[in-house]
TIGUDREN-416497 format. One line per 3 residues: for each residue x, y, z of C-alpha. Coordinates in Angstrom, 3 decimals. Each point is the difference from the previous one (the first is absolute). Example, Ala and Ser with C-alpha at 12.3 -4.5 7.8 and 13.67 -1.06 7.14 Angstrom:
12.300 -4.500 7.800; 1.370 3.440 -0.660
This chain:
140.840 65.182 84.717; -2.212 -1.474 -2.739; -3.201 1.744 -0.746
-2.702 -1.148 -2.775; -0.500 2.162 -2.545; -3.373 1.699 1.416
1.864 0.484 3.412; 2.729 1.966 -2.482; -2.809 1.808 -1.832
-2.192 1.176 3.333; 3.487 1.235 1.325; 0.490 1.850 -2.664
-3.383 1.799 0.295; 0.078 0.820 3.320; 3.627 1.412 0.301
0.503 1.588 -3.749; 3.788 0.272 -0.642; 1.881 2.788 -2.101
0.356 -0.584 -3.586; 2.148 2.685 -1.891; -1.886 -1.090 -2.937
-3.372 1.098 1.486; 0.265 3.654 0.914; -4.649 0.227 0.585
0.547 -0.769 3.995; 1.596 3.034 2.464; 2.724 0.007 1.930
-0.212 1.731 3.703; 3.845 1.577 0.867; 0.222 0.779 3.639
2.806 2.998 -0.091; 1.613 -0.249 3.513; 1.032 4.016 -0.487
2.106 -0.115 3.364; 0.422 -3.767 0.307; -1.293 -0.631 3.889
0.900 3.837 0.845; -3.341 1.032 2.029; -0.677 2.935 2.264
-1.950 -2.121 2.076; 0.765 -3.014 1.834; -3.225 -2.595 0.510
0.628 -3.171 1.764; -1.271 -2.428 -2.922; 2.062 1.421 -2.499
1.139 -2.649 -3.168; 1.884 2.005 -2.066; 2.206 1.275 3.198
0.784 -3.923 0.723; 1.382 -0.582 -3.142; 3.124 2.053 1.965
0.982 0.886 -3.920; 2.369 3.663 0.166; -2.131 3.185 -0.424
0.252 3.426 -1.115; 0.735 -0.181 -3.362; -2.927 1.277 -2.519
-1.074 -1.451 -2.947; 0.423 2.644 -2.930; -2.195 0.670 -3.118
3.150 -1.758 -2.240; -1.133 -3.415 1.797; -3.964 0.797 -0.630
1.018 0.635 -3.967; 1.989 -2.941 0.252; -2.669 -2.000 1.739
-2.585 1.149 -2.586; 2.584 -1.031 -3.137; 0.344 -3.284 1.578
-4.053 -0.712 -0.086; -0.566 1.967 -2.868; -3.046 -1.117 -1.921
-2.023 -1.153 3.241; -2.308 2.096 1.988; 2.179 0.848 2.811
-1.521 1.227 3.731; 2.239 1.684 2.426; -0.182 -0.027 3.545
2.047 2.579 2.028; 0.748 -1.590 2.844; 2.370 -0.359 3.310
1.040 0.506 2.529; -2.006 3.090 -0.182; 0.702 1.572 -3.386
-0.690 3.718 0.721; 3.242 -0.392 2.018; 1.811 0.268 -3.385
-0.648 3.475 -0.287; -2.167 2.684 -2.367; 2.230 0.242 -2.388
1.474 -3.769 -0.601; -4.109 -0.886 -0.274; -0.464 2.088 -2.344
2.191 -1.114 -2.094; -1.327 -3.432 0.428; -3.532 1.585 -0.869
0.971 1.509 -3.014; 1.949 -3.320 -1.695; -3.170 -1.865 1.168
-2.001 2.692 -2.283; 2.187 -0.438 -2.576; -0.095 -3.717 -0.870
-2.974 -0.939 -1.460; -0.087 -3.894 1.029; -0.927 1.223 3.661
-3.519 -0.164 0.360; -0.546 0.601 3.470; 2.522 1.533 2.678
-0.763 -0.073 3.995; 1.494 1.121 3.222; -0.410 -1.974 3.321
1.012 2.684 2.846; -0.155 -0.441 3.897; -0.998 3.680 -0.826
1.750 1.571 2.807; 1.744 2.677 -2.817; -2.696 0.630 -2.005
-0.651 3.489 -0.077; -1.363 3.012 -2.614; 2.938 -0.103 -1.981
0.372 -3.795 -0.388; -3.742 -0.087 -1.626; 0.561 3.465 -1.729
3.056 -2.185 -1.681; -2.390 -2.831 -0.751; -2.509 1.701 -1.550
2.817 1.949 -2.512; 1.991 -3.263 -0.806; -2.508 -2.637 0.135
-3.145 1.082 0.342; -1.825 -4.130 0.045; 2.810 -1.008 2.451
-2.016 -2.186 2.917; 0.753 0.554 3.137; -0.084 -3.025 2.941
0.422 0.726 3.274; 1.355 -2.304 2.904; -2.285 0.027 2.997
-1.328 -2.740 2.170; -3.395 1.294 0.987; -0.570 1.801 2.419
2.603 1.541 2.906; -0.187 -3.035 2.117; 0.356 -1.857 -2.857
3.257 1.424 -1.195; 1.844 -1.308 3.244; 2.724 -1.228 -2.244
0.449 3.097 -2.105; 2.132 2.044 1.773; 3.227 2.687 -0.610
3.318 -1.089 0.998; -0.510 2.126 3.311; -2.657 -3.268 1.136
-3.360 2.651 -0.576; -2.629 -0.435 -2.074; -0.251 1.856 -3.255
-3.758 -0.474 -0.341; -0.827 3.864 0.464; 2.531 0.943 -2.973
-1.480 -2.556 -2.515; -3.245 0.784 1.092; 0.873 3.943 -0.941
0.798 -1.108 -2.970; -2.974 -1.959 -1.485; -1.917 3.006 0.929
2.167 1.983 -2.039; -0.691 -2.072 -2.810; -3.586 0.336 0.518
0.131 3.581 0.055; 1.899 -0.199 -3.433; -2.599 -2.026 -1.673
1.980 -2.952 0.277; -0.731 -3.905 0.593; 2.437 -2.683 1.025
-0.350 -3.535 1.026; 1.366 -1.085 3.631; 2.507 -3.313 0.634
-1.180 -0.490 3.510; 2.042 -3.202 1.524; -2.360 -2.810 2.295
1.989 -0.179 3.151; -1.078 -0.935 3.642; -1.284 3.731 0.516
-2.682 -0.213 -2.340; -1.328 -3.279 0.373; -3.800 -0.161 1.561
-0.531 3.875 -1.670; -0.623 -0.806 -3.570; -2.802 2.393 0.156
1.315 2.652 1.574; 3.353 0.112 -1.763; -1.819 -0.090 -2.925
-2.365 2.912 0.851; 3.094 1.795 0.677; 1.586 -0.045 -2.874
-3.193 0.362 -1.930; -0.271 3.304 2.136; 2.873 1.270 -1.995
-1.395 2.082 -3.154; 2.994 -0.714 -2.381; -0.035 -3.830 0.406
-1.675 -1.529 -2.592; 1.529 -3.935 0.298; 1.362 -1.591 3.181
2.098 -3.063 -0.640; 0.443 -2.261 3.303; 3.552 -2.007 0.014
0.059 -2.736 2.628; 3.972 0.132 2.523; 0.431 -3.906 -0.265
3.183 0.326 1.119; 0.543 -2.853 2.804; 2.805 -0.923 -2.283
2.089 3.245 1.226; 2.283 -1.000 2.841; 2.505 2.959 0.648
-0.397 3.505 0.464; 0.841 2.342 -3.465; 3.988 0.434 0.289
0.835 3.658 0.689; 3.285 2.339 -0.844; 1.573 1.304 2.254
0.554 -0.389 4.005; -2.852 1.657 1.150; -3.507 -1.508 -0.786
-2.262 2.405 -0.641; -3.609 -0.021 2.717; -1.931 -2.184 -3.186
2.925 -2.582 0.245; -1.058 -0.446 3.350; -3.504 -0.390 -0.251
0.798 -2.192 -3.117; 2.691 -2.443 2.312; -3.098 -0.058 2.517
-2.452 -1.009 -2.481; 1.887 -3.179 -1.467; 0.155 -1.880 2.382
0.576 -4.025 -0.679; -1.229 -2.796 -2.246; -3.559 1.096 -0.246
0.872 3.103 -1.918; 0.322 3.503 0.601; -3.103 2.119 2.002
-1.601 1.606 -3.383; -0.371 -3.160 -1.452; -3.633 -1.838 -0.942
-1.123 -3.494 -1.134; -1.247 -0.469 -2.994; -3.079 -1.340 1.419
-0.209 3.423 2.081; -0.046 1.889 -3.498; -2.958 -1.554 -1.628
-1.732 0.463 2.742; 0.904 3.651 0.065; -0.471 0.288 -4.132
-3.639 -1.428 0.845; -0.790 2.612 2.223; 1.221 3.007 -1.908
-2.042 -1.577 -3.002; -3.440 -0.129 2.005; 1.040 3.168 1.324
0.577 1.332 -3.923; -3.346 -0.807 -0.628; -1.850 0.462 2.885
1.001 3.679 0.285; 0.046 0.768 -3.778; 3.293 0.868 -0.351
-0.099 -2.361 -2.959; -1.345 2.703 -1.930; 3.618 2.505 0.398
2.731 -2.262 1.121; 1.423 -2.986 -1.593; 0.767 -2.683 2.620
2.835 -2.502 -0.569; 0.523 -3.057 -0.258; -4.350 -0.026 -0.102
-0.014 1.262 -2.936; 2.082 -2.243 -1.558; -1.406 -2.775 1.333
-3.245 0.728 -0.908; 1.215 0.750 -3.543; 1.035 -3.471 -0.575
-2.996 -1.363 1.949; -1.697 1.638 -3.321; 2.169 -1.075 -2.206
1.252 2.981 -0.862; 4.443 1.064 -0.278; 1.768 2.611 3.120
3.134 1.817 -0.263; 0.951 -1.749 3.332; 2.680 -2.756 -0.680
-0.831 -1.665 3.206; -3.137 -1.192 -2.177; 1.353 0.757 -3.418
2.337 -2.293 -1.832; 2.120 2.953 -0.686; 1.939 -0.713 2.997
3.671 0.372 0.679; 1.243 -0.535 -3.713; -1.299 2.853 -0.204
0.725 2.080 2.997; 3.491 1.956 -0.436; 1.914 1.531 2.922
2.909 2.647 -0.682; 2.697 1.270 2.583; 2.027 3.068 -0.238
3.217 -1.895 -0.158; -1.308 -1.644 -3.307; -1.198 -3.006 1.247
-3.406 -1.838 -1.353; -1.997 -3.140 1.125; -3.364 -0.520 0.459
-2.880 0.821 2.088; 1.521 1.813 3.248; -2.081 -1.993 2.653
1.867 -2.677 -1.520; 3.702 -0.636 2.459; 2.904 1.662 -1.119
2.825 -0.770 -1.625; -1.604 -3.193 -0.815; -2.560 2.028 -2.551
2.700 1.404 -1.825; -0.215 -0.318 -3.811; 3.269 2.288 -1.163
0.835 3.370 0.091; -1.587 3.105 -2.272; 3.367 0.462 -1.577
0.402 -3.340 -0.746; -3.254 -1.472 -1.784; 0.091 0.191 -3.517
-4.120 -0.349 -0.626; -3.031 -1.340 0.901; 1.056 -3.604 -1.493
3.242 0.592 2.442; -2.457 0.746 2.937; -1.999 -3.051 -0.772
2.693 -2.140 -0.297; 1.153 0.811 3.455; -3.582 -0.412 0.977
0.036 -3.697 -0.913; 3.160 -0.379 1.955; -0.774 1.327 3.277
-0.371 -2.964 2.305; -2.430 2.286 2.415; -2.623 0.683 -3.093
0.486 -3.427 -1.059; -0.897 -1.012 3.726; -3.187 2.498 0.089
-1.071 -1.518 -3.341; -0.288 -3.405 1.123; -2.083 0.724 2.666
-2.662 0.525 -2.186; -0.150 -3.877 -0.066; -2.341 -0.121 2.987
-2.424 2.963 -1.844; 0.021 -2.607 -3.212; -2.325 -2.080 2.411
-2.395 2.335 2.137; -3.428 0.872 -0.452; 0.737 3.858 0.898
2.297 0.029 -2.750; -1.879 2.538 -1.660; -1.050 2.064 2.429
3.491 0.157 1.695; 2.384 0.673 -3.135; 2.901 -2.039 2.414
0.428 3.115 2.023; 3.709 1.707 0.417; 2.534 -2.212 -0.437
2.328 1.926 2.531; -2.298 -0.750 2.768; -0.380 -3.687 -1.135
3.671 -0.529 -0.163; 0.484 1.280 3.751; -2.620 -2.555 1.494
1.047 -2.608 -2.301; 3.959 0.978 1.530; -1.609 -0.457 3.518
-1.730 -2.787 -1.082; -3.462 1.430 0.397; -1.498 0.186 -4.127
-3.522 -1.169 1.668; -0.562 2.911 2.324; 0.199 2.493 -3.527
-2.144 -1.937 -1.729; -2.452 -0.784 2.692; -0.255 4.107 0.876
-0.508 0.209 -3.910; -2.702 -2.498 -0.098; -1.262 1.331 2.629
-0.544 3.731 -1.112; -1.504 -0.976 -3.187; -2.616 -2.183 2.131
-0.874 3.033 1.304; -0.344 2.189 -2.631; -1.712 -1.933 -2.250
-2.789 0.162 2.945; 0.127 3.405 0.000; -0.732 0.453 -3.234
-2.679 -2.518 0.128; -1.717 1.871 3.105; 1.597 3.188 0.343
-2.510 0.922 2.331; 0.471 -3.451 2.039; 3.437 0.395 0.926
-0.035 -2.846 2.770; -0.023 -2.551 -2.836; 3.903 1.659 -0.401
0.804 -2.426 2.892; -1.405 -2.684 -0.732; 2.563 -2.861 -0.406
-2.256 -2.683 -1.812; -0.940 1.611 -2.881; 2.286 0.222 -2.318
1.810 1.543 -3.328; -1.020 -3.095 -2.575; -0.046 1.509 -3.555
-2.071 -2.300 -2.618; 2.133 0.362 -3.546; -3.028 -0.205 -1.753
-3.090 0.840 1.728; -2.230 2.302 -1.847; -4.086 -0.283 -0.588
-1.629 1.131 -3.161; -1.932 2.905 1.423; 0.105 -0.021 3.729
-2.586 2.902 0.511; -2.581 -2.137 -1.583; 0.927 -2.882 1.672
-0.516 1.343 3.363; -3.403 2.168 -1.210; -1.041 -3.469 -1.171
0.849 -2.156 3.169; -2.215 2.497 2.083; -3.188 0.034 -2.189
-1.596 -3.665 -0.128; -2.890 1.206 -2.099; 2.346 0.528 -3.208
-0.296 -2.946 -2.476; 2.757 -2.016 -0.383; 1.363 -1.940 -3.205
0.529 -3.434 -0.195; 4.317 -0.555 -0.155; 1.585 -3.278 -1.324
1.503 -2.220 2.811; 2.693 -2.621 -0.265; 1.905 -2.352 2.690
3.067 -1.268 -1.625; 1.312 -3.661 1.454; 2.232 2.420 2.736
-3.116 1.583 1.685; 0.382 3.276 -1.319; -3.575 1.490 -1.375
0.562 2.383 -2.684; -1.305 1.004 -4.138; 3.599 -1.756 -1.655
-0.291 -3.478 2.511; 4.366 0.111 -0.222; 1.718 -0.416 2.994
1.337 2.755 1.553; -1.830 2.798 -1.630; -2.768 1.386 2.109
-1.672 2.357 -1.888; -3.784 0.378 0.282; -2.852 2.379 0.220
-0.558 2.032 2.998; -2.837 -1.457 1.422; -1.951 0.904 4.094
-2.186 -1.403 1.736; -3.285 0.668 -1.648; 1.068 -1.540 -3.226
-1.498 -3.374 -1.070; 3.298 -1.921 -0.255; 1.754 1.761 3.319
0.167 -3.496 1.735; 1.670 -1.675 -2.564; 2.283 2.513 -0.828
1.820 -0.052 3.574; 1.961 -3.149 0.106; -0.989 -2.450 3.024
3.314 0.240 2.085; -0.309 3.644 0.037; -3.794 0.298 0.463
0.065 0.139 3.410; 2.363 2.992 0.634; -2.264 1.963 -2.938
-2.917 -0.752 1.073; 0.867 1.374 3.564; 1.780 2.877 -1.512
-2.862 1.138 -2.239; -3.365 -1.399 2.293; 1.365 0.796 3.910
1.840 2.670 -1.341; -1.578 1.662 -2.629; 3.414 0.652 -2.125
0.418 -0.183 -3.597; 2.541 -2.548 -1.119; 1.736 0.351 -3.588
1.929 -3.369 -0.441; 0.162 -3.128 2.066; 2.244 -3.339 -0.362
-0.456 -3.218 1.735; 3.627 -0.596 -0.635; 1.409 -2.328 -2.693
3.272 -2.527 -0.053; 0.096 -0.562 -3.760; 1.106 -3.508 0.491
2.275 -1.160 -3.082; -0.261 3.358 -1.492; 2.650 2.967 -0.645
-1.837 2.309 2.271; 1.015 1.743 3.444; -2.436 -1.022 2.430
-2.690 2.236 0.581; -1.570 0.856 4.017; -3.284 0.746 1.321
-1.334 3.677 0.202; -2.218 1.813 0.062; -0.405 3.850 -1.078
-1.821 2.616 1.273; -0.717 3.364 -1.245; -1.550 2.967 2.675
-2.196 2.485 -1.206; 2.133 2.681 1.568; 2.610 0.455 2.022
-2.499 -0.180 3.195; -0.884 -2.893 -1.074; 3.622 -0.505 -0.644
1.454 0.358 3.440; -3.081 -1.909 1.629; 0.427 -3.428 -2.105
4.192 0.273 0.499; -0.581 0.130 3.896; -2.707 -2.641 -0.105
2.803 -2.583 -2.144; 2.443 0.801 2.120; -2.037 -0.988 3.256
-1.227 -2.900 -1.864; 3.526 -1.003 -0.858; 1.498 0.634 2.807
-2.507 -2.165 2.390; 0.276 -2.732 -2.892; 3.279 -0.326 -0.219
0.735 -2.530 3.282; -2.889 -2.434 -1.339; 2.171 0.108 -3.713
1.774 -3.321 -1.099; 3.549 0.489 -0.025; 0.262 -0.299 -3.463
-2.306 3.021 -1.017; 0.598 3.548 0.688; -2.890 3.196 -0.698
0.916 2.618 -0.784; -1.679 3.427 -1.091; 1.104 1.845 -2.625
-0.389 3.873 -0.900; -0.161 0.382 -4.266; -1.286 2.159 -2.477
-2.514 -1.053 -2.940; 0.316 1.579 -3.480; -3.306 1.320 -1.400
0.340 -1.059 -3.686; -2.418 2.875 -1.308; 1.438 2.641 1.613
3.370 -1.181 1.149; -0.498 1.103 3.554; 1.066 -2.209 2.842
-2.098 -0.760 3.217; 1.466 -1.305 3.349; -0.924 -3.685 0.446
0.754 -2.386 2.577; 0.531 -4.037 0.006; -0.580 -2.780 1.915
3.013 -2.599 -0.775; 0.807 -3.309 1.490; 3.814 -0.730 -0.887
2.515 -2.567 0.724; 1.701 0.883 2.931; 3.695 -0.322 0.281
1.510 -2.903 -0.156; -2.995 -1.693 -1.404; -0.912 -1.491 -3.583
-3.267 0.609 -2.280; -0.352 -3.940 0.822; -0.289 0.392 3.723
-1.687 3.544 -1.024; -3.186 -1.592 -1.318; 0.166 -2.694 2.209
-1.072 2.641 2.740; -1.440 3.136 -1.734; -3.486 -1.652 0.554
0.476 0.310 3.980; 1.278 3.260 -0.455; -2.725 1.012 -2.187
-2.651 -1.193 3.222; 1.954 1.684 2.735; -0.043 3.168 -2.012
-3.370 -0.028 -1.202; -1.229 -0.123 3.803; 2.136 2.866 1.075
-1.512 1.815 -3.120; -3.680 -0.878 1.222; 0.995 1.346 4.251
0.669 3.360 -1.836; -1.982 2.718 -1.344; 2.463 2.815 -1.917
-3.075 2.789 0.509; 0.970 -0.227 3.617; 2.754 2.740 -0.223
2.126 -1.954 2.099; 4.066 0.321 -0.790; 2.305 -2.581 -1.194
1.556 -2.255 2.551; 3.391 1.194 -0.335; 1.308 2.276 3.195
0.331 4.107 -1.149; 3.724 1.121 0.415; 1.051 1.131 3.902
3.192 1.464 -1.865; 1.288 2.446 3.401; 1.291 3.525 -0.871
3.556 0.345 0.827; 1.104 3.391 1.110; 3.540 1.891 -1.292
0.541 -0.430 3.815; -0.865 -3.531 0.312; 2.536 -0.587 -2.986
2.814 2.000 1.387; -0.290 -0.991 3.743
C-alpha cells in the first residue's frame, strides 16, 4: 500500500517502533511466571484460551537473560499469569532478587487475582523488593465479579476482598484491573464507590470484555470438566458472543459514568481512574504511560513464557505474536529485526492509516492495536473508533463543566481541537468585553481582494486585534457573511466571541479553503454548559431546514492564553462541507445555512438552563443472574 510521506511520518508518531540504536524509551516485559497456570478459573479468561502447556516456571536465569538482552534500556517488569503467586515463595523470590539486581529495571509489578496473598507473601515483598506495586484483579463489586470464579463454579469475591484489606492494614496501596462485563453495566457509580470503599486502592483501571469474537468454550484437560467449564460452555453460546461480553458502545457509556461519578464524589482526589485519566491527559496535551494513548505501543510491549518463548504484547493472539525464543535472540537489533518481520505487527501498524486522518488523533493516541486488529478481523474497525471518539467527547465536557456533567452526553458537541488557537492575554480580553466604559484604541483594518479583514491584507492569514462590541470599528471588523451569526451570538446572547470567519475559497490561489465559524468563549464553566446545550438545541432544530450541501457542527477546543500559557475551554460554531459535497457546492449554500441557523439561534435563550437535545443513556443493569440464566 502506498502512503505519502506525511501519512509515513504521522504513523510513525503515533505507533513509535523499537530502535536498538535509541535505548531513551522503556520497554514493559510481561513475565508469564506459570504460563496460563491459575488457581482460579474466571469465565473471560485470555491467557487460558491461548490453550499453550502450563506448569513450567520461568527461573531467575531467563530474567538475567532477559535483562542482558535489553541491556542499556530502562526495562519494566510485570509479573504476571496465570496467577503468579501459584509459582511458589521460594521460586518468587528468586525472581525478586535478580529483578533487584539488574539495574536497567526501573519499575517491577505484580498483577494477582489475590486469592494467596497472605502475611508472608507481603512480609517477602517488603524484604526483596520493597517498591514492588501490587495490582489486584477484581471486577467491582460481588455482583460484579459473576465471572470470577474458582474451578469449583463459586465466587472468590470474599477471598480477594480479605485480601485488599490486608493490604490496607499493612500500609499498602494497589491499583484494581476490574473487567466491564454485562454485570456491571448501568452501576458505574456504585461499582465505583465500591472499590473506592477499599482503603488500599489508590488507581482503578476499567478494561472493556469485547470479546463477541470468542466462539468456543476454553478447551479443558482431562475427561471431567470441572463446575467453571460448565458455566463457561453455558455462557458461549452462538454467533453473538459469549454471555460476559459488552459492545464497545456499552463501554463508553459505562467509562462516562464512572468519570462523572470520579468527580462528582471526589474520589478524584485518592484514586486514579483509567482510561479518564489518560484521556484527559492528552485532551491537555500532556504524555500517559498508557500505550492505548501512547505511541509506545506494542514495539514496545514484550511478553515472556516459561518455555522460552517471546512475542509481543500478550492481549495480542498467540502463536501469531511470537518474535523468537529467549535462548535464541542474539540482541536488541535481533529482536527488532524480527519485529519488522512479523506480519501481525506489520498488520497493527498499518492500521494507523485511518488515525493519519482523524480529528481525535491527538486526543486518542490510536488506542491498542490488539483490540483494533480483532474488530478489524471481524470486520468491525468503526465500532473502536466510534466508542473512542466517543469517550473523548465526553470527557473533554467534563473537564469543561465538571460540575455540568449532562453536557457528558451530549452527542452534538464535539472534540474539534484548533492547532493554533491562542489569544494574547485572554483574562484581559474578557475583563475588557464586560466593561464598555474602558477606552478603546483605534486598530488598523485591512480587506484583502479574498474578503478576509485583517492588519497584513494577505490571503489566508487572519490575524487581527481583539476587538468587542463597544469598540469604534466592531462592525467592520466582523466580516458580512458571518455578521449575522455574531451578532446573534454576542446581542441575543450576550456571549463573548474570540474569532469569526465568513468562510473563504481562495479562488486561483495555493490555499485550503477556509469555512465559516464562529468562536465563542464562556466566562465559566456555568456559562460553559449553558451555551453548549443552547448550540446543540439550536443545531439540532436547524439541521432539517440545512441545504444538503452544508453541515454544522459544534466543536469543543481549548484557547492558549499567550501571557500566561494557560488554556480555556472554548466552543465553535462551524458550517462544513458535508460528505460527499465540494467547497463549490459548499458556498453555493452556506448562505441558507447561515439563515436557518441564525433563527434557531434567535428561538433560544442559553440562560434558560434547559439540557441539550440529545436523549440521557437508559443503559439497563444486567444482573450475574440475568447473564448466567
Amino acid at each position: 500500500m502506498h502512503r505519502t510521506i506525511e501519512q509515513h511520518d504521522l504513523i510513525t508518531q503515533l505507533y513509535r517502533g523499537l530502535d536498538a540504536e535509541e535505548t531513551d524509551s522503556a520497554v514493559s516485559v510481561i513475565l508469564k511466571l506459570r504460563g496460563e497456570t491459575c488457581d482460579i478459573d474466571c469465565l473471560y479468561c485470555y491467557e487460558k484460551r491461548k490453550e499453550a502447556p502450563g506448569g513450567a516456571r520461568i527461573d531467575a536465569g531467563q530474567v538475567r537473560r532477559l535483562a542482558e538482552l535489553f541491556q542499556g534500556r530502562p526495562l519494566a517488569v510485570e509479573l504476571h499469569g496465570g496467577e503468579p503467586l501459584t509459582a511458589g515463595r521460594d521460586h518468587v523470590a528468586d525472581i525478586l532478587r535478580e529483578l533487584a539486581a539488574q539495574p536497567g529495571v526501573v519499575r517491577v509489578s505484580l498483577q494477582t487475582n489475590g486469592v494467596l496473598l497472605a502475611e508472608e507473601w507481603l512480609d517477602l515483598f517488603d524484604n526483596l523488593y520493597p517498591d514492588l506495586e501490587i495490582g489486584i484483579s477484581l471486577d467491582g463489586d460481588a455482583a460484579g465479579n459473576a465471572w470470577r470464579v474458582g474451578y469449583d463454579g463459586q465466587p472468590v469475591y470474599p477471598r480477594v476482598a480479605t485480601a485488599l484489606r490486608l493490604l490496607a492494614a499493612r500500609g499498602r496501596k494497589t491499583g484494581v484491573i476490574a473487567a466491564v462485563t454485562p454485570a456491571v453495566l448501568g452501576r458505574a457509580a456504585a461499582v465505583l464507590d465500591h472499590l473506592a470503599g477499599f482503603e488500599a486502592v489508590n488507581a482503578v483501571s476499567f478494561v472493556p470484555c469485547f470479546d463477541t469474537s470468542v466462539q468456543r468454550p476454553t478447551a479443558g484437560q482431562g475427561r471431567r470438566r470441572p463446575a467453571s467449564r460448565r458455566l463457561q460452555d453455558a455462557a458461549v453460546r452462538g454467533p453473538g458472543g459469549p454471555d460476559w461480553s459488552i459492545r464497545p458502545t456499552e463501554y463508553a457509556e459505562f467509562v462516562l459514568a464512572t468519570t462523572i461519578r470520579w468527580i462528582d464524589a471526589g474520589h478524584f482526589a485518592r484514586i486514579k481512574l483509567e482510561p479518564a485519566v489518560s484521556a484527559i491527559r492528552r485532551l491537555r496535551g500532556l504524555d500517559t504511560g498508557f500505550c492505548h494513548f501512547s505511541n509506545l505501543k506494542c514495539d514496545h510491549v514484550f511478553t515472556l513464557y516459561p518455555d522460552g518463548r517471546l512475542g509481543s504484547c500478550d492481549e495480542l493472539p498467540w502463536p501469531q505474536a511470537q518474535l523468537t525464543r529467549l535462548d535464541q535472540a542474539p540482541d536488541q537489533a535481533g529482536v527488532v529485526a524480527a519485529q519488522r518481520r512479523l506480519p501481525l505487527l506489520n498488520q497493527g501498524k498499518a492500521l494507523m492509516e485511518r488515525c493519519t486522518t482523524c480529528a481525535y488523533q491527538s486526543a486518542c493516541g490510536g488506542g491498542c492495536v490488539a483490540t483494533r486488529w480483532r474488530h478489524e478481523q471481524a470486520g468491525d474497525q468503526d465500532s473502536y473508533c466510534d466508542y473512542r471518539i466517543r469517550m473523548i467527547d465526553g470527557i473533554a465536557a467534563l473537564l469543561a463543566q465538571p460540575a455540568h456533567p449532562a453536557g457528558a452526553w451530549c452527542r452534538t458537541a464535539r472534540w474539534r481541537p484548533r492547532v493554533p488557537n491562542s489569544m494574547r492575554d485572554v483574562g484581559t480580553f474578557l475583563t475588557r468585553w464586560d466593561r464598555p466604559d474602558v477606552a478603546r484604541t483605534p486598530v488598523r483594518l485591512q480587506t484583502s481582494a479574498h474578503g478576509n479583514i485583517n492588519m497584513v491584507g494577505l490571503p489566508g492569514v487572519h490575524e487581527a486585534d481583539d476587538l468587542d462590541p463597544a469598540h469604534a470599528q466592531w462592525h467592520e471588523a466582523i466580516e458580512p457573511g458571518v455578521r449575522s451569526l455574531v451578532d446573534v451570538v454576542t446581542r441575543a446572547w450576550g456571549c463573548v466571541t474570540y474569532d469569526s470567519c465568513q468562510g473563504h475559497p481562495y479562488t486561483g490561489l495555493d490555499l485550503v479553503p477556509t469555512e465559516r465559524r464562529v468562536g465563542i468563549i464562556p466566562r465559566g464553566p456555568a456559562e460553559y454548559a449553558q451555551v453548549a446545550a443552547a448550540l446543540c438545541r439550536a443545531v439540532t432544530a436547524a439541521t432539517p431546514a440545512l441545504p444538503t450541501a452544508v453541515q454544522v457542527t459544534v466543536g469543543r477546543a481549548e484557547l492558549t492564553c499567550e501571557a500566561t500559557s494557560r488554556t480555556v475551554p472554548v466552543l465553535d460554531l462551524a458550517f462544513r462541507p458535508a460528505p460527499g459535497h465540494g467547497w463549490s457546492a459548499y458556498f453555493d449554500a452556506v448562505g441558507a445555512a447561515t439563515e436557518a441557523v441564525v433563527n434557531t439561534l434567535c428561538d433560544e435563550d442559553p440562560s434558560a438552563g434547559c439540557g441539550c437535545s440529545c436523549p440521557m443513556p437508559q443503559a439497563a443493569a444486567h444482573t450475574p443472574e440475568e447473564a448466567l440464566a
